[in-house]
N, C-alpha and C positions, 0 to 999 in steps of 0.2 A: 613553583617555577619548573620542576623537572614535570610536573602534571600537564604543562603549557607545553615546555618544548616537546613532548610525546608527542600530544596529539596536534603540534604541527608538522612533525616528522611524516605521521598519519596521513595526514593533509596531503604534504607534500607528494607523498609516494603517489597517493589517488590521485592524483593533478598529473604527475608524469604518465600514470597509464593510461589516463584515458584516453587520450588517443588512440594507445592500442586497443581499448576495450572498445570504441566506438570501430573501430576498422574490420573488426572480427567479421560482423553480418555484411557487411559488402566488400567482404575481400574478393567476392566473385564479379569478374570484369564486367557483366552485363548489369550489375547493380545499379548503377550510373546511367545507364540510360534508359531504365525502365524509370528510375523515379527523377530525371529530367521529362521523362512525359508524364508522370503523374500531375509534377509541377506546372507544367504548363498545360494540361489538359482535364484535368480531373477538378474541373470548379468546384461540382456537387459534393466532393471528398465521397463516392462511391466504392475507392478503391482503398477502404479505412484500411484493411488487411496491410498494403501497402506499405508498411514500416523497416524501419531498422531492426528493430529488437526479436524480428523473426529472420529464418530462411526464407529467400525471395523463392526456392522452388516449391514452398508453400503458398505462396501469393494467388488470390481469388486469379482465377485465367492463366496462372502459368504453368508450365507441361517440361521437366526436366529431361533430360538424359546425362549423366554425368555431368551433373551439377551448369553444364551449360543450357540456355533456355532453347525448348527446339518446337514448345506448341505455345502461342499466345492466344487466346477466345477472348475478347471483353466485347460482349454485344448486348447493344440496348442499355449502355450507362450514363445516358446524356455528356458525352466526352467531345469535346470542342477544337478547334483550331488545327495544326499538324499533327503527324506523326512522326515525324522526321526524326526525334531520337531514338525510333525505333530500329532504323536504316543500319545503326550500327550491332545489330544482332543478328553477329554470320553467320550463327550456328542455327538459325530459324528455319523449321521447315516449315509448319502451320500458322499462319493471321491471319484471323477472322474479328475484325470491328465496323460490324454492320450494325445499322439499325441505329447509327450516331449521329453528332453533328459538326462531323468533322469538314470542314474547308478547304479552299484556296489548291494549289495545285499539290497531284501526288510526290513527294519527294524522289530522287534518286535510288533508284532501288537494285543497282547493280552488284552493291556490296551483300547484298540476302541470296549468293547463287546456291546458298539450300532448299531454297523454298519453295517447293511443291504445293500450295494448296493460298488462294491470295480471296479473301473475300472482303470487299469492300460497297456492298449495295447499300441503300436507304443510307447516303448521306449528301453533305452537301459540296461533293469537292467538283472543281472547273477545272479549263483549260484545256488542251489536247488533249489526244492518247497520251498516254506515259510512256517515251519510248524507252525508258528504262526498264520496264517490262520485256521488251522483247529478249533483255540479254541473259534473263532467267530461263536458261534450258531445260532445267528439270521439273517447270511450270508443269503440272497436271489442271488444276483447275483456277480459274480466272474470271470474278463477277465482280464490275462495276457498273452493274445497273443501278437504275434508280438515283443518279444523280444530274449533272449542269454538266457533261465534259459535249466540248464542242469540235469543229473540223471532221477530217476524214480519218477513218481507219486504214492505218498505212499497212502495207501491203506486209511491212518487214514481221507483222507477226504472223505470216508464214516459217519465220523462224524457230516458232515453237513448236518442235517435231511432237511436241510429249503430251500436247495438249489436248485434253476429252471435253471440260467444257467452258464456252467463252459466251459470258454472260452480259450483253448490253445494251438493254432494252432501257427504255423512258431515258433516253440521254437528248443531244441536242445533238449527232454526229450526222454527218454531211456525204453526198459525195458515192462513189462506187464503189461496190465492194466484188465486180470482175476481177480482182486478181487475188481473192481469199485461194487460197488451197492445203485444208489443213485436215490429213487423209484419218487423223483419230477420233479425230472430233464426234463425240455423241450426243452433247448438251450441247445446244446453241440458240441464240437466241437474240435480234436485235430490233426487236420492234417497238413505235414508238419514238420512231429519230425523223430523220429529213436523208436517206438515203435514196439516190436516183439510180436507175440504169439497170441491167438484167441480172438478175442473180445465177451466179458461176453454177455448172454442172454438180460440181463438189458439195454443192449446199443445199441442191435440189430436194432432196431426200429426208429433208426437215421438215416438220407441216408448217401451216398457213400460218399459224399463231404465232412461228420463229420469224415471219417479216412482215405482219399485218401493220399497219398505219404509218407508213410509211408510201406519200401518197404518189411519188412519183417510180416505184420499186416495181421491177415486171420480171416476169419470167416464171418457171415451175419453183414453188406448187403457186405460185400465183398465176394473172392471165401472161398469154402469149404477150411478146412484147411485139410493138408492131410501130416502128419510126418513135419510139421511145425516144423522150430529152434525154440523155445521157452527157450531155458539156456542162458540168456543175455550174459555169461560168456562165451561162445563159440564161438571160435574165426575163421572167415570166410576170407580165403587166400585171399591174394593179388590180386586185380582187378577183382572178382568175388562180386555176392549179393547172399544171402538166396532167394529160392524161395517157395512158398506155396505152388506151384503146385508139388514140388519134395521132397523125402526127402535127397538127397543130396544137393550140391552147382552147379549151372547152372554157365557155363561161360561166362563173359563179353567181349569177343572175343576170334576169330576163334582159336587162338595159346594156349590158356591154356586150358587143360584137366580137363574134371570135374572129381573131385573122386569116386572111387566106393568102395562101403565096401561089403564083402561076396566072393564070388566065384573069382579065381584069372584065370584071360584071358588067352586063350593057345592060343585065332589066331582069325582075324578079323571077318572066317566063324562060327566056334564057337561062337563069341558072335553076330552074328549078328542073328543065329536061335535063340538063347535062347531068344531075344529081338521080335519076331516074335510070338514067343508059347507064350511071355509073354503078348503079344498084342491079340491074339487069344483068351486066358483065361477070358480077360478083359472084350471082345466081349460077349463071353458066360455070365459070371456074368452078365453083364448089360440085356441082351435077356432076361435071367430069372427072373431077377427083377422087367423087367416092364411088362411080363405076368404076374407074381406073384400079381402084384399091381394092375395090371386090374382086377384080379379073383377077391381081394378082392372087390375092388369099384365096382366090378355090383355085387357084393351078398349086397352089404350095401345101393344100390341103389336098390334094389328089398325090402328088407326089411323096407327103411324108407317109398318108397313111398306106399307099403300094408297098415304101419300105416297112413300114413295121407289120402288114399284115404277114409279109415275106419272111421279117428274122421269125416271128413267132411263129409262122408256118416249120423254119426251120429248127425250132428251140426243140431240144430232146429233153428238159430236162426238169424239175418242179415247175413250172412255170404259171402266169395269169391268164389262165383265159377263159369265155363263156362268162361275165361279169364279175372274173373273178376269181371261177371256179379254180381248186387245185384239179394238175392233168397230169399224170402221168403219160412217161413215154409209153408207145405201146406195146403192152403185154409184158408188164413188167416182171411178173409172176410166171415164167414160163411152165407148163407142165413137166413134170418130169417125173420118170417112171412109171407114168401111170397118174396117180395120185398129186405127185408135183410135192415142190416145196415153199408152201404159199405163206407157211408163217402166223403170227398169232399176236393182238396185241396183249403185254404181261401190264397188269397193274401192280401199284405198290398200296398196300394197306393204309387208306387215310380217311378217318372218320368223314360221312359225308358227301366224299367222291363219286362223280357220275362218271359211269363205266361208259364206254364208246365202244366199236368196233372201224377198223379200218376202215369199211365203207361210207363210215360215218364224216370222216377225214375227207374223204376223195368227193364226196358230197357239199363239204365245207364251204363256205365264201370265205376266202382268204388274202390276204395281200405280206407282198415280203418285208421281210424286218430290218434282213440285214446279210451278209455275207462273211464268213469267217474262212480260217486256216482249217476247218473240219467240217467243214457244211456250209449251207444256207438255211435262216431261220426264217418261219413265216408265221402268221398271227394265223389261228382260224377260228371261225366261229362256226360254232356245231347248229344243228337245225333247233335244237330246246334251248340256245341262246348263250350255252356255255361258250367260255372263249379260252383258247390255251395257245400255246405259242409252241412250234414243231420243226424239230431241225432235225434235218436228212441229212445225214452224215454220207462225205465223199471222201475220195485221196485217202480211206483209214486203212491199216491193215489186222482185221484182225483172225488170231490162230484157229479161234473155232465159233463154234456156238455155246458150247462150255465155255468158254473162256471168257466170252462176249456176257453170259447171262450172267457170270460168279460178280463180275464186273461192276455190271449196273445195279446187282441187286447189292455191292456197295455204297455207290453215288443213291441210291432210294432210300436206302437208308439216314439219311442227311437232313434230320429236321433241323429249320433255325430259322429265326426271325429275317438275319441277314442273308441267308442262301436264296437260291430260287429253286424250289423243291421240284424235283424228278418226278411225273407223275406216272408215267406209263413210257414202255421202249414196245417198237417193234423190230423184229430180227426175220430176216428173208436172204438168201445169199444173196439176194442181187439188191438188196433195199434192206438198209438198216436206218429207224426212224425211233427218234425222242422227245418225248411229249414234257412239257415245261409248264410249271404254272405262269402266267401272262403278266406281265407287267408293264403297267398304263404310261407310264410314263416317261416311259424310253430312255438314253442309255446318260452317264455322264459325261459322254466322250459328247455328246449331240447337248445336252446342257452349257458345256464351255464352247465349245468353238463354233457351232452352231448358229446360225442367221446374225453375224455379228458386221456389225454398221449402225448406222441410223436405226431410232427404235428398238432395239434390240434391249431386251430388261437384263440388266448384268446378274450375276452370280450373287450374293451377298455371301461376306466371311461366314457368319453365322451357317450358312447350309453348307457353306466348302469343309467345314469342321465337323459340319454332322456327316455328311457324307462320310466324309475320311473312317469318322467314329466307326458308321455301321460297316461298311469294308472290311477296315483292321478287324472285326468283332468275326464277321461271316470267317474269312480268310482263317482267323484263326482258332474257330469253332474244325474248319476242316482241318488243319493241321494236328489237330488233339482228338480228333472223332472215332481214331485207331491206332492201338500199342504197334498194333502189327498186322498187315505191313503199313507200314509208315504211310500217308498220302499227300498229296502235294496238288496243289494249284493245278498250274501248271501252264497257266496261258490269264495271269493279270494282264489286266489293261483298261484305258477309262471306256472302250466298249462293249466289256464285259461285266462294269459295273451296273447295275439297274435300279431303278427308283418302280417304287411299289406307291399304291394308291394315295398314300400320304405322307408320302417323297425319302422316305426311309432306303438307303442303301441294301442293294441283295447282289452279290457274285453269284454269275453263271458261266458255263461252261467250264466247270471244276471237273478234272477228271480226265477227260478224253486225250492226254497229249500219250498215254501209253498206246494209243491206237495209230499214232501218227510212224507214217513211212522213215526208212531210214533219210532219203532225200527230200523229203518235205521240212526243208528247214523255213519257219515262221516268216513271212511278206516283212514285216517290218521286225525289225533288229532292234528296237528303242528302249525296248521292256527288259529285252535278256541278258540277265547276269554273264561277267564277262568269263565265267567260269564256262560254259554252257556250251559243249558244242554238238549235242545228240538230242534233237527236241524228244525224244522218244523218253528221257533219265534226267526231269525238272525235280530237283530238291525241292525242300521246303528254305532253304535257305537262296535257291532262287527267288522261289517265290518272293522272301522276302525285300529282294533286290529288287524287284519290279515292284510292288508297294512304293517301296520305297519312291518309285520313276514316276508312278501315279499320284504320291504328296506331294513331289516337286510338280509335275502338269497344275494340279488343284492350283498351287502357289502362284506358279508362273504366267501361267494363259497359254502355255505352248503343247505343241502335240509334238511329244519324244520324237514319233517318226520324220513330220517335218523336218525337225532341227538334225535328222540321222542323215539327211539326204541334201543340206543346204551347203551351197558351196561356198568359198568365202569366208570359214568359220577360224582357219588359223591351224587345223587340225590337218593337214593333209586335204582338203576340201569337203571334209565331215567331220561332225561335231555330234553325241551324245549330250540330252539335257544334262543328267549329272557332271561330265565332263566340264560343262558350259558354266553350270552355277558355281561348282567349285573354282573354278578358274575368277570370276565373279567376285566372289565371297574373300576370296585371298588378294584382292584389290582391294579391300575396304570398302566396296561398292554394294554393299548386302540391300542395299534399297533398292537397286535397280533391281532385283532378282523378281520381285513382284509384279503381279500381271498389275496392269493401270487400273483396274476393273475398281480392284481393292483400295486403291487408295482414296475413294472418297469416304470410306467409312473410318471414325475415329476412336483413338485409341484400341487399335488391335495389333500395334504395331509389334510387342511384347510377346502377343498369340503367335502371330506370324514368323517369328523369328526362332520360335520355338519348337512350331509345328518343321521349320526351316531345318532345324539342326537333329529331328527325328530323323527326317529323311536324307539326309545324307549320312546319319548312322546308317540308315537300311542299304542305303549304294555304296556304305565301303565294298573295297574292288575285293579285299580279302573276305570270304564266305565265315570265317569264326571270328571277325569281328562284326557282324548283320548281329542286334536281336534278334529275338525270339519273338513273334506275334503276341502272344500273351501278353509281353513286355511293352509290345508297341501299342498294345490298345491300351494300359496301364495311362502310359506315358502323352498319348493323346486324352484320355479322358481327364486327367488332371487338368491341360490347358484351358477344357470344356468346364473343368471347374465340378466334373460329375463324380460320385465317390463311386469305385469299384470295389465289388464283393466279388473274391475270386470265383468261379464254380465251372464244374467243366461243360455245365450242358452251353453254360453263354461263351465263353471263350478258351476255356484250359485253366491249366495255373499260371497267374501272374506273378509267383511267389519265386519260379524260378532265377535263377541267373540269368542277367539278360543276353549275353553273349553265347553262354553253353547250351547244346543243344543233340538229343540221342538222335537226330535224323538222320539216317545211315546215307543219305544223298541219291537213293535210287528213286526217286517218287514213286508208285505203286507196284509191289512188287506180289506176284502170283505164288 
């Protein structure tokens, strides 16, 4: 008897908890409505994982961040009917259930205003646009191609400022799309519908393939529109199509007559002249138009080329000219005393090395690279085919010739994977010249911001993080390449970072700010540490500061200087990236901090946020809380996922303190 009442006791108690033991795995509020759409959608039971007796942020396609779900992926599951108990998942940034057979119309989707990234192709859902869509502003990308939605594309998804690509080809949608104007936009695409009437300026810039079959659709990149149907409401007889090329209806065979509006036919020969003279007219217009256009283009080619043959007549200074050629002003080398001081070019010891002579330079076919706060750089190609990159140093002051050679023959000294090796200097009082190894692939700064609009191939994270790597690595090889004196940067920036043959990161222009004038303080302000008010005395814990300006650029999409000069910013009418993002990041808004570029790529959100809080270590405002380089490429190559072996010829020591630092703050000191 007491054997009996135990193990109903037993009983008992496990009956009372269960409920609590069942509650344990979906005590997370999104539990509930992932497995109301399993229930209602998962015929095939695909989504077995899908249980109780696990954590749902385990679940095949779900993407946690504190414990609320923020990525869902289930594509290609044979998954049927709504999604609607999806709609209550507000912490969602990413769904993507393409490639399903999902139905009927898109749900309400104004309660997901996290949701960045909405992919919905290869299914089977109808009805409108969704104009719940529109009210997701932090919409990045948007593909409902490849299904049955019908009507016109309303105008209100110009509402989605944020938006790069809007995907809605093989649909059934109707109607005009003159009033699209959506200025981010770099994915697009809607071919394959029944849209009519001229495609907006704004969208010109897409190729053929973004509006083909689409049969009554005109404008660039398609043909000239020319009395285009454009009244959706107008209705186009039986077995005929609208054509762009006419303003009537073109027959879709030989039997049915196309319409004519205006003059009423008395006989075949009658309308066949009128059709002749009307063709003859055409002739003439066209004759006179393109004389017309010729007269003006050679008066406007007569005129530009008097100015430019004028300034370059006037240019004193490296310039192009003779196909090319480098020209010095004249007589650059003036004689003096006799003998003169014409100067010599110095090599630096590098296995392999083709020596040149200055004439060999002025001989060169050249073109310029770029313009900096210490020169102008130019590519030249030598007559045996070598090519080096040579910057004539302007605005410097320096004490001697001694002082100039002790100089360079430190910066020569500089081997590194990630530097851009010193290869030769010339010294003349009146012409100081440095010769660079070349590199193909021009600058970072020209990689981000660079030919951006339509077409334009973005950045991927994967390279913004190798960049970063070899930078940090170069940057902090010169930091540690001397006990004494100390050496410093001295002029970071994404256009003095460089990509080499096979896109590897190399800093150039290391060195030269000890030459800079007391009043030649740096064009743009973006880079420099707020400590810094003598460009002539850049620490290395400037340095560090500007790194730092360049991880946030890679992140953001923005150019420091820009944003130093933009009005409007909340700051007195200037604004500082770092200033910008911090202010940002202290909103809880750390997503928007990323340039748009990045967010189609998945799962790097974790890199990103990390590489994030590098670089705002490096822009603290206080110079002994900045790491130490060593530290920072430590601390980036981990994200990379790469192991680091301290040594000093790649970087220094990464073993130090990250914050402590022997840099006496003078950068190069004599």
């Amino acid at each position: 008897m007491a054997m009996a009442t135990h193990k109903f006791l037993h009983f008992f108690v496990l009956l009372s908890l269960l409920p609590f033991i069942l509650s344990q795995p979906s005590s997370n509020p999104d539990f509930k409505a992932l497995m109301a759409f399993k229930i209602a959608s998962d015929t095939t039971n695909k989504l077995s994982s899908w249980n109780e007796t696990a954590d749902l942020c385990t679940w095949y396609g779900v993407s946690c961040i504190r414990d609320s779900v923020q990525r869902l992926v289930l594509e290609g599951l044979d998954l049927q009917g709504s999604f609607q108990p999806l709609t209550s998942l507000k912490h969602l940034r990413v769904l993507s259930l393409k490639q399903n057979r999902l139905s009927g119309t898109i749900p309400d989707l104004s309660n997901l205003s996290a949701l960045k990234l909405l992919f919905l192709s290869y299914n089977e859902f109808s009805g409108e646009f969704p104009a719940s869509v529109t009210s997701l502003t932090r919409l990045y990308r948007l593909d409902l191609s490849y299904n049955s939605f019908s009507g016109q594309i309303p105008v209100i998804v110009n509402h989605l400022t944020h938006i790069l690509t809007l995907r809605l080809e093989e649909n059934q949608f109707s109607g005009p799309i003159a009033g699209l104007n959506l200025p981010n936009l770099q994915d697009f695409n809607v071919s394959g519908n029944r849209l009519i009437g001229a495609i907006p300026p704004s969208l010109s810039g897409f190729p053929i393939t973004a509006f083909d079959r689409n049969s009554v659709l005109c404008g660039l990149p398609l043909l000239r529109c020319n009395n285009t149907v454009t009244d959706p409401s107008r209705k186009v007889p039986d077995g005929a199509v609208a054509s762009p090329l006419s303003p009537g209806v073109v027959s879709s065979s030989p039997g049915t007559k196309p319409q004519v509006s205006g003059a009423n036919e008395q006989g075949n020969g009658h309308h066949s002249g009128a059709r002749k003279m009307s063709t003859l007219a055409m002739i003439t217009i066209i004759v006179g138009d393109l004389l017309l256009l010729a007269l003006v283009s050679f008066l406007l080619y007569c005129y530009f080329l008097r100015s430019y043959v004028a300034k370059m007549r006037d240019d004193k200074g490296f310039g192009l000219l003779e196909r090319e050629k480098i020209v010095y002003s004249a007589g650059p080398y003036p004689s003096q005393g006799g003998g003169g001081d014409r100067g010599k070019m110095v090599f630096f010891e590098e296995g392999g090395s083709k020596r040149f002579e200055l004439e060999d330079l002025l001989r060169a076919s050249a073109e310029m690279l770029g313009k900096g706060g210490f020169g102008t750089a130019y590519k030249a190609i030598l007559d045996d085919g070598n090519v080096v990159a040579v910057k004539r140093l302007k605005e410097v002051q320096v004490g001697g010739k001694r002082e100039f050679e002790q100089h360079m023959d430190l910066l020569g000294r500089l081997r590194h994977p990630n530097v851009v090796s010193l290869k030769a200097y010339y010294y003349a009082r009146d012409e100081k010249l440095l010769v660079y190894a070349y590199m193909p692939n021009g600058s970072l700064f020209w990689l981000l911001h660079g030919n951006r609009g339509p077409g334009r191939t973005p950045v991927d994270w994967t390279t913004r993080l190798k960049i970063a790597a070899g930078a940090a690595r170069g940057l902090a090889y010169i930091h540690n390449s001397y006990r004494s004196p100390r050496m410093a940067h001295g002029n970071i920036r994404s256009t003095n970072v460089l990509l080499d043959n096979v896109g590897n990161a190399c800093v150039c222009d290391y060195g030269l700010s000890v030459f800079a004038s007391p009043d030649n303080v740096p064009r743009s302000t973006g880079y420099r540490a707020p400590e810094v008010t003598d460009a002539r005395r850049l620490s290395q814990k400037a340095d560090v500061y500007a790194f730092g300006v360049l991880l946030l650029e890679l992140l953001t999409g923005k150019c420091p200087f820009v944003m130093d000069s933009a009005p409007g910013s909340g700051y007195g009418g200037a604004v500082d990236l770092p200033r910008w993002v911090q202010s940002v990041v202290r909103e809880e808004w750390t997503a928007e901090v990323f340039d748009l570029e990045l967010m189609r790529y998945k799962d790097i959100e974790e890199e990103m946020v990390g590489l994030l809080q590098i670089a705002m270590g490096c822009t603290s405002v206080s110079p002994d809380q900045r790491p130490k380089m060593g530290y920072v490429v430590k601390m980036i190559e981990e994200i990379r996922g790469v192991e680091v072996s301290p040594s000093h010829e790649s970087f220094g020591s990464v073993s130090d303190s990250p914050n402590v630092s022997d840099d006496t703050g003078g950068g190069v000191s004599q």
